[in-house]
C-alpha positions in Angstrom: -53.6 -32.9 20.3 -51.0 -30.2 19.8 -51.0 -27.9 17.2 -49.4 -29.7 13.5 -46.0 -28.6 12.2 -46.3 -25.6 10.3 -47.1 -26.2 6.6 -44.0 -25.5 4.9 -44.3 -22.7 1.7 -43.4 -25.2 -0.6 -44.6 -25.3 -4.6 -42.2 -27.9 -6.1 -40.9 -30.9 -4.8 -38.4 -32.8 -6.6 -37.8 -36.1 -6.3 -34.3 -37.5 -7.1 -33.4 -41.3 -5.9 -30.7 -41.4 -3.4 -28.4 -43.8 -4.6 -27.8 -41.5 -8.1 -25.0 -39.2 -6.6 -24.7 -37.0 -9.9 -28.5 -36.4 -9.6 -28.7 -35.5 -6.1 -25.7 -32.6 -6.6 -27.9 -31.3 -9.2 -31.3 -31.4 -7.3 -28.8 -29.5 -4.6 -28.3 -26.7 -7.3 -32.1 -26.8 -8.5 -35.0 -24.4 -8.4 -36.9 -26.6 -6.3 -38.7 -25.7 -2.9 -38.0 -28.8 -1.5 -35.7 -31.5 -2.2 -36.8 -35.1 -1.5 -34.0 -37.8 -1.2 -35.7 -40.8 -2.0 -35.2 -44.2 -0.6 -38.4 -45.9 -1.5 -39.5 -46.5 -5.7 -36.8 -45.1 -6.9 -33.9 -47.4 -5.3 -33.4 -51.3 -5.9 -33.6 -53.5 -3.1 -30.8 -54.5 -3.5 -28.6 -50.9 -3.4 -30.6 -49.9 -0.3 -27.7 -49.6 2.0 -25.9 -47.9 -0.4 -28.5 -45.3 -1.3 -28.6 -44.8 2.5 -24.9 -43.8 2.8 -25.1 -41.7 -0.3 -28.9 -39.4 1.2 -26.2 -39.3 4.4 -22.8 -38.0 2.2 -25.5 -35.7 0.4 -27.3 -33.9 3.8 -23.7 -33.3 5.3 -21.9 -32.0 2.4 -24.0 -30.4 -0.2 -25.7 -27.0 0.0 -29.0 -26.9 -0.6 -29.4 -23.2 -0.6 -32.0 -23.2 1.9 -34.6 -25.5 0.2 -36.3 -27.8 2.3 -34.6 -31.3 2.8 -36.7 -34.8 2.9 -36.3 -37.9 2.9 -38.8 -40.6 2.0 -38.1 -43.6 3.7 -39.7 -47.1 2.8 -43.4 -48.1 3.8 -43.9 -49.3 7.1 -45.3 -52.4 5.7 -42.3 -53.2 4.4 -39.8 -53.7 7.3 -37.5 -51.5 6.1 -38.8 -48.0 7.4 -36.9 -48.0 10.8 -33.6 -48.9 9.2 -33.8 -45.8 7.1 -34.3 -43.6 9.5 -31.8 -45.0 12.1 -29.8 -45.0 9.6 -30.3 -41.8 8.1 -31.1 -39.6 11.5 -28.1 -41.3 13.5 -25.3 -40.6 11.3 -26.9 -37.2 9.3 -28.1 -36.1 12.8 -30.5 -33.3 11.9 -28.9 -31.4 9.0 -33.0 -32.1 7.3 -36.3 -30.9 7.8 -38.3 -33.8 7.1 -39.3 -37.4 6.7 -41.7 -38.2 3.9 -43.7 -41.8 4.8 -45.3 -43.4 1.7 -48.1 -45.6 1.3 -50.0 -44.7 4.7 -52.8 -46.7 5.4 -54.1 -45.9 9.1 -52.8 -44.0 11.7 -50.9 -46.8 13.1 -48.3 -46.4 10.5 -48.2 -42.5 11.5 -47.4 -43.5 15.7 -45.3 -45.9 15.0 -42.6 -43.6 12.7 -44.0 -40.6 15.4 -42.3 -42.8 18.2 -39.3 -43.6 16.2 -38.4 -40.3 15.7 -39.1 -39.4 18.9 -37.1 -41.8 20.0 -33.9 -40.4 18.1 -34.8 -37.2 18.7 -34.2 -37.8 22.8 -31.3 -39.5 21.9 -29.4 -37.0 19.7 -30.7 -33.9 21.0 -31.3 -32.9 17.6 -34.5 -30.5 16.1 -38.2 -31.9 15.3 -38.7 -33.7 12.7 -42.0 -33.1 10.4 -43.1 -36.0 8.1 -45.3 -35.1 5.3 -47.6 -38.2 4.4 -48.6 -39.8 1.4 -51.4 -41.0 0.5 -52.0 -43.7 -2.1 -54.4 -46.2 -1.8 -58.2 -47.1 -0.9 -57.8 -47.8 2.5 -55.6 -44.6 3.2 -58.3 -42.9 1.3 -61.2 -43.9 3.5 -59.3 -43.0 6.7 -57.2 -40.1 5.8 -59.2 -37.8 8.0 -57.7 -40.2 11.2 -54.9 -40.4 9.4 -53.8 -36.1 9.5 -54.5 -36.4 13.3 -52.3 -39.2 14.1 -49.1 -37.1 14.9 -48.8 -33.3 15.4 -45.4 -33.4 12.9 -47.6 -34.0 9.6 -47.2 -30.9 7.9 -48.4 -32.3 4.5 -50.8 -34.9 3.2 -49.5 -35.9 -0.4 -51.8 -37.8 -3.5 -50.2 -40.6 -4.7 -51.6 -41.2 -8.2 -50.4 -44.2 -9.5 -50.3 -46.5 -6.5 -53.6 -44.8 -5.8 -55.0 -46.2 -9.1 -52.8 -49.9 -8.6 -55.0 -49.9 -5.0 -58.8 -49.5 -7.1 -57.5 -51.8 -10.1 -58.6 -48.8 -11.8 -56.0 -48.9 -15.5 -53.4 -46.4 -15.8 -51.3 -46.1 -18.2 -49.0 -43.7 -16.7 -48.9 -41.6 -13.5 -50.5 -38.5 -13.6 -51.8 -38.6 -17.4 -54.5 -38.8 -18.4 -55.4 -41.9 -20.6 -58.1 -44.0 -22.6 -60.1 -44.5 -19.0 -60.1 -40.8 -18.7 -62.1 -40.5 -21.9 -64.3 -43.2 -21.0 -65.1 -41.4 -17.4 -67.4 -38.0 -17.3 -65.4 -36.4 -15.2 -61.8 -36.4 -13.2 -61.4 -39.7 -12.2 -59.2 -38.6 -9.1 -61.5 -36.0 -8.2 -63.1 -37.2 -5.0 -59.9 -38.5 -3.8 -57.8 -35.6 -4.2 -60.5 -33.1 -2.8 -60.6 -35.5 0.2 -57.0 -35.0 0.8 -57.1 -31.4 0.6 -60.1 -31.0 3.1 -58.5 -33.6 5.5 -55.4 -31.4 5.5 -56.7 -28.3 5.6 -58.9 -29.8 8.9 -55.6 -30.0 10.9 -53.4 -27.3 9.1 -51.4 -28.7 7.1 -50.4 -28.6 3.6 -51.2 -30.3 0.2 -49.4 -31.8 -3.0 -50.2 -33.3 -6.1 -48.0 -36.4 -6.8 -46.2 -36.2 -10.3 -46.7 -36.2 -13.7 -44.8 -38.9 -15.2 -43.7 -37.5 -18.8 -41.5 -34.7 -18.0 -41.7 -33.3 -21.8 -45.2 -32.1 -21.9 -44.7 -29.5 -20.4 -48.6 -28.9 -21.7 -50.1 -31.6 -19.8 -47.7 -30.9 -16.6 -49.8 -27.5 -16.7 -53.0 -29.0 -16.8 -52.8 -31.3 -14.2 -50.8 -28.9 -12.1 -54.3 -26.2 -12.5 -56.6 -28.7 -12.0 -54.4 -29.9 -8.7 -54.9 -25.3 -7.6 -58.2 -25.4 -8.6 -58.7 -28.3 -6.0 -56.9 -26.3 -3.0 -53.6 -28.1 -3.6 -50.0 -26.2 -2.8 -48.0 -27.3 -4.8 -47.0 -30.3 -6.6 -44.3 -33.3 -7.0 -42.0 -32.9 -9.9 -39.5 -35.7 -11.4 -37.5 -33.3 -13.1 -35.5 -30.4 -13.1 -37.4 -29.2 -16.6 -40.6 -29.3 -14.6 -39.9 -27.1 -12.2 -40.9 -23.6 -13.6 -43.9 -24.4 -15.1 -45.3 -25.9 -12.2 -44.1 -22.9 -10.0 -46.1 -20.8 -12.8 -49.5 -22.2 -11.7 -48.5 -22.4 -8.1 -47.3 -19.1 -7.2 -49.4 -16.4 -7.2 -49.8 -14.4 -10.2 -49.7 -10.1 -10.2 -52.8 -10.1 -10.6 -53.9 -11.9 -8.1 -51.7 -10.3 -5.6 -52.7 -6.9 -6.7 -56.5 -7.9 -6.3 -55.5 -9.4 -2.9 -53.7 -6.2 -1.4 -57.0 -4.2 -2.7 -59.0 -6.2 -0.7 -56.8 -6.0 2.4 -56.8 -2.2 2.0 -60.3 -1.8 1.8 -60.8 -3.7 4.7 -58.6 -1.5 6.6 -60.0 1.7 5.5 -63.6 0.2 6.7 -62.2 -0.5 10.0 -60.7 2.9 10.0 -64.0 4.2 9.1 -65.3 2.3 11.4 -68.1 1.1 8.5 -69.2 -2.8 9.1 -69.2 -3.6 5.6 -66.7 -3.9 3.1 -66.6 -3.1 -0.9 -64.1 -3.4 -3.7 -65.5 -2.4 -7.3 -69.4 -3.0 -6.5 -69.2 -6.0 -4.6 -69.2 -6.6 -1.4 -66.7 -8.7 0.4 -67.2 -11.3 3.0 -65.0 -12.9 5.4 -63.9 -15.9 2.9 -62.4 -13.0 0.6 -60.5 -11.6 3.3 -59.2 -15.3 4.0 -59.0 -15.9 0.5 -56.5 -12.4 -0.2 -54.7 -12.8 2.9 -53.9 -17.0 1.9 -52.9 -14.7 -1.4 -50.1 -12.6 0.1 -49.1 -15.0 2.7 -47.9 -17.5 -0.4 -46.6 -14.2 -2.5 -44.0 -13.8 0.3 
């Protein structure tokens, strides 16, 4: 297979439901990495077409100040996935970066949008599209691994929380917070999931979010879960709201600290080549290849 689209540098996501016009001009003016125009949860069925017009009035006439565009279509399983992105890819054409595909359950779900696109790719002449993936139930779970080397345009592989916990029959109360079950449970419930994601990812390189936390005005608990989300391996993470940008971009994005620590490291490594010394030291320790990786993953996200 050929190498996967590069994973985008992306900490915050924001969602914002396409057929709320007001919302998506201010997602436009956000502080968001990435803007996702949502087509799926967030829109009745009902208003679909017109949510579809509105995601196509937004990508042609607002300025997104360079932040990455998405759209998340509607499941596969649902019928509704290739009208969204004829719709959306015909009459935008390719003024977005990416399609965002919910609910994956096997890599069938992945070839069949692959071939779509492909399809109005030839057709319009227009760029590649990449399609970050989520994942939210048991059976996208056990075959995510197949599922991240379906296509060569997944640049991300996304945890879907509360569909995740819908798929188990496992109670949640709301998505992303912790609840009564989490104090009945020695340990983070989502854990083996989520680390899952992150190594299957990683495997084809790609990137990694967290999905959302659902009350946007604890801002306490959005920290939490966003640094136990980091301490897994995850990018970056899904927000709902404008207000939860800049606290999850605070966990995200690399701290002076660490980015002083990670140029130290590169610099002694240099001066050891230079030196031409096989090992390398920084303050009594010695440093192995995985700190190298580590520091230069460091800087690489600084910039």
């Amino acid at each position: 297979m050929t190498a996967h689209a590069a994973a985008p540098a992306v900490c915050t996501t924001l969602f914002v439901p396409g057929i709320r016009w007001s919302m998506l001009e201010r997602a436009a003016r956000s502080t968001a990495d990435a803007v996702c125009l949502d087509l799926e949860d967030s829109v009745p069925a009902g208003q679909r077409d017109e949510a579809r017009a509105q995601v196509v009035r937004a990508l042609q006439s607002l300025d997104f100040a360079g932040k990455r565009r998405l759209v998340r279509v509607n499941a596969v399983a649902s019928h509704e996935t290739y009208r969204d992105l004829i719709a959306i890819a015909d009459a935008a054409g390719a003024p977005f970066d990416g399609v965002m595909l919910p609910k994956v359950e096997h890599p069938g779900d992945i070839m069949f949008v692959d071939r779509l696109l492909a399809q109005i790719e030839g057709q319009h002449g227009s760029g590649r599209y990449a399609l970050e993936v989520q994942i939210e139930s048991a059976a996208g779970w056990l075959d995510v691994a197949a599922i991240a080397r379906a296509s060569s345009r997944i640049a991300a592989l996304i945890f879907g929380p509360g569909d995740f916990a819908a798929s188990l029959g496992a109670p949640l109360a709301n998505i992303g917070e912790p609840d009564a079950a989490d104090a009945d449970y020695p340990g983070h419930r989502w854990h083996a999931a989520m680390l899952t994601i992150v190594a299957a990812a990683r495997a084809v390189g790609a990137a990694c979010y967290d999905g959302p936390y659902a009350a946007f005005r604890d801002e306490a608990g959005l920290i939490r879960s966003a640094r136990t989300a980091r301490a897994l391996g995850f990018d970056g993470k899904q927000c709902i709201h404008p207000g939860q940008l800049a606290a999850v971009a605070g966990v995200f994005v690399p701290t002076e600290h660490d980015v002083r620590w990670a140029q130290r490291v590169i610099d002694a490594l240099q001066q050891a080549t230079a030196a031409r010394r096989g090992a390398v030291a920084l303050d009594g320790r010695m440093l192995d290849a995985a700190s190298i990786r580590l520091a230069r993953q460091v800087l690489a996200r600084q910039r």
